[in-house]
NUROKE-533074 format. One record per residue (C-alpha): residue in one letter; x, y, z. Coordinates in steps of 0.5 Angstrom, whole numbers, m for minus. Each point is the difference from the previous one (the first is absolute). Layout:
<r A&X X&Y Y&Z Z>
...
END
This chain:
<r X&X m212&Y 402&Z 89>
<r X&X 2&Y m6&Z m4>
<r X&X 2&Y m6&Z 2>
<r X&X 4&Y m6&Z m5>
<r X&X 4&Y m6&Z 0>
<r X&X 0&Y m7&Z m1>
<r X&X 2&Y m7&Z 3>
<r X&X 1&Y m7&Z m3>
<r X&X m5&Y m5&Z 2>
<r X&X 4&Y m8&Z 0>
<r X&X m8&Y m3&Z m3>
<r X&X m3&Y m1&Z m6>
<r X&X m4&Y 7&Z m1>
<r X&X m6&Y m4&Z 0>
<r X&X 1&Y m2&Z 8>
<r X&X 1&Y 8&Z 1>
<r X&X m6&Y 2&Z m3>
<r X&X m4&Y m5&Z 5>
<r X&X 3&Y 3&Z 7>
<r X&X 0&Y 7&Z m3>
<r X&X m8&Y m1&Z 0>
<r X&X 0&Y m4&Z 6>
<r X&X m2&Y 4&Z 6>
<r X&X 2&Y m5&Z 5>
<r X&X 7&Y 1&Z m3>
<r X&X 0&Y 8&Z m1>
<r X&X m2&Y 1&Z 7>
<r X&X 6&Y m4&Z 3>
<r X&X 4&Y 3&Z m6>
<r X&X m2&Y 8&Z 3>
<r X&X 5&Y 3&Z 6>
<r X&X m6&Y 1&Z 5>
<r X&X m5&Y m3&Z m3>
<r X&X m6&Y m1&Z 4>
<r X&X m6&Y m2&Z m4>
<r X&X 0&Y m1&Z m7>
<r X&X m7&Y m3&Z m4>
<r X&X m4&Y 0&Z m5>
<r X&X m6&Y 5&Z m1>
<r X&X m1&Y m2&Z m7>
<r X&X 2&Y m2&Z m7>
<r X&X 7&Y 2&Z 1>
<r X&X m1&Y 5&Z 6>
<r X&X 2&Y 0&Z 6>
<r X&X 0&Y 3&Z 7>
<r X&X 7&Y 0&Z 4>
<r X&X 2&Y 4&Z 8>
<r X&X 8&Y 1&Z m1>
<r X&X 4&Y 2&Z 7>
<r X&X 6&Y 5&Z m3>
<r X&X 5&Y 5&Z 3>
<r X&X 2&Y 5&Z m4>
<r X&X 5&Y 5&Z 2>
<r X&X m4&Y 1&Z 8>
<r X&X m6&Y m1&Z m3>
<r X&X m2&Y m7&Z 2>
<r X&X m8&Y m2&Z m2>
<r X&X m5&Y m6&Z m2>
<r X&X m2&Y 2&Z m7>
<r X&X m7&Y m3&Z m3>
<r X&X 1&Y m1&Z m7>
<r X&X m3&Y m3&Z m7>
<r X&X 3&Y m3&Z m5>
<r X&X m3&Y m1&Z m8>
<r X&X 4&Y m4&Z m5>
<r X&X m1&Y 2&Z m8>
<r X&X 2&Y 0&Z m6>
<r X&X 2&Y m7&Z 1>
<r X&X 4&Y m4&Z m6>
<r X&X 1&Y m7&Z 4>
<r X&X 5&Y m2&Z 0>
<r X&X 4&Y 6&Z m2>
<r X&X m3&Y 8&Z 4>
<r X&X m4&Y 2&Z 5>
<r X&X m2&Y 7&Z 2>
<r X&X 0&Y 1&Z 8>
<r X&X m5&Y 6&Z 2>
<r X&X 1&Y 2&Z 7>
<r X&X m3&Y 4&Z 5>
<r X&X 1&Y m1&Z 8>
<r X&X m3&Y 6&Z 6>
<r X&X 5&Y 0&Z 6>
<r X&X m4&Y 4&Z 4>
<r X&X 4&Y 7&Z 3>
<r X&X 6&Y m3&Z m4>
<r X&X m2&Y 1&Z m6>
<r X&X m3&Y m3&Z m6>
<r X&X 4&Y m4&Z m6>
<r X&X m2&Y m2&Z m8>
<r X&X 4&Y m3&Z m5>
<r X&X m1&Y m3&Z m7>
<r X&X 6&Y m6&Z m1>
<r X&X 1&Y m3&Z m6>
<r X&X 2&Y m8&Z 0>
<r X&X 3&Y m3&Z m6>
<r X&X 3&Y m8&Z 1>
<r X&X 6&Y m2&Z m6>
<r X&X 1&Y m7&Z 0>
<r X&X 7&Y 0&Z 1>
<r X&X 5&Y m7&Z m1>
<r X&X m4&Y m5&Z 5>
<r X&X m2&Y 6&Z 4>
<r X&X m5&Y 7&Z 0>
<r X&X 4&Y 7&Z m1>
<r X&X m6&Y 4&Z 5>
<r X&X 0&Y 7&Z m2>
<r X&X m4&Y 6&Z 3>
<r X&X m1&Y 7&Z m1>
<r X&X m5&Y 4&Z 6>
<r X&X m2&Y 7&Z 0>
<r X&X m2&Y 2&Z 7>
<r X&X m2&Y 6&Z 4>
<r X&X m1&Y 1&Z 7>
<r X&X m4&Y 5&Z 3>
<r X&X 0&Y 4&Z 9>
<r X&X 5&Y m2&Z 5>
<r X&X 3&Y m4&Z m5>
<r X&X 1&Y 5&Z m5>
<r X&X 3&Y 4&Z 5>
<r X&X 6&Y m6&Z 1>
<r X&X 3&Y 2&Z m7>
<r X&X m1&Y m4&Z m6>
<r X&X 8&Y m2&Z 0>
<r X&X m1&Y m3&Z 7>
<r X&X m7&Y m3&Z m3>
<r X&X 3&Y m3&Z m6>
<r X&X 6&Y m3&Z 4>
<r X&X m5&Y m4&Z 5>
<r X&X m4&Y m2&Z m6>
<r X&X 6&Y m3&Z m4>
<r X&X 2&Y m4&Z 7>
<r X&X m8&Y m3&Z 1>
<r X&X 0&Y m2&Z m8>
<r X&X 9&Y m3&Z 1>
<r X&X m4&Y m3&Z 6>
<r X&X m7&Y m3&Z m4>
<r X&X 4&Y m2&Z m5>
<r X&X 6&Y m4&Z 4>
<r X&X m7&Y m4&Z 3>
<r X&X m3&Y m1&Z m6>
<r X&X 6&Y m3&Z m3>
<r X&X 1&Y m4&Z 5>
<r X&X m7&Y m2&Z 1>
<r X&X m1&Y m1&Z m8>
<r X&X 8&Y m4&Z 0>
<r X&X m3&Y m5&Z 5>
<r X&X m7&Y m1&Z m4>
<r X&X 5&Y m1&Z m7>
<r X&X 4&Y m6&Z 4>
<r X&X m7&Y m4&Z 1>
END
């Protein structure tokens, strides 16, 4: 399944460079975000709560951050177990264009979804998906404008 899209950020592409990188701020960005550390050198370890479809579950996760280009693109490597739920991975492309006073954000994801999930359907999937990441990405601009006035 692939998901795609787009959003301008009001601050400086620097600044959103720096909280795409800042865990404290990830994990009040993502819908149902538990946790969120740092394992390691741009590793991470996250337990996200979601519901999709009739199946709601804690997913434990990992993230790994690569192919880093500051302040321009990152590679996103994901993986999360749900338990009976299912199991989830993707792969995200993130670019930053400076765009006027602001950050043109663009990302493309694939992601694959395995067990309860899988049986869901990928357009029900798909649709929570798009709705968690208008969601992450409306907290995120919020958080990153906020940041921009100070």
């Amino acid at each position: 399944m692939e998901l795609k899209g787009s959003h301008r950020l009001e601050a400086p592409r620097a600044l959103v460079w720096k909280y795409l990188n800042t865990p404290e701020v990830l994990q009040a960005c993502v819908p149902g975000c538990e946790s969120f550390s740092e394992t390691g050198a741009d590793e991470y370890a996250a337990v996200v709560v979601a519901a999709i479809g009739p199946v709601k579950a804690r997913f434990k996760g990992t993230l790994v951050i690569g192919e880093k280009q500051a302040p321009a693109r990152y590679r996103i490597v994901g993986q999360g177990d749900g338990g009976m739920a299912g199991f989830g991975k993707m792969v995200a492309d993130v670019e930053l264009a400076e765009e006027g006073e602001g950050t043109l954000l663009s990302y493309t994801a694939q992601a694959q979804v395995g067990g309860k999930l899988a049986q869901i359907g990928s357009r029900v999937v798909g649709s929570v998906a798009g709705k968690l990441a208008e969601e992450f990405f409306r907290r995120f601009s919020a958080t990153v404008g906020e940041k921009a006035q100070t």
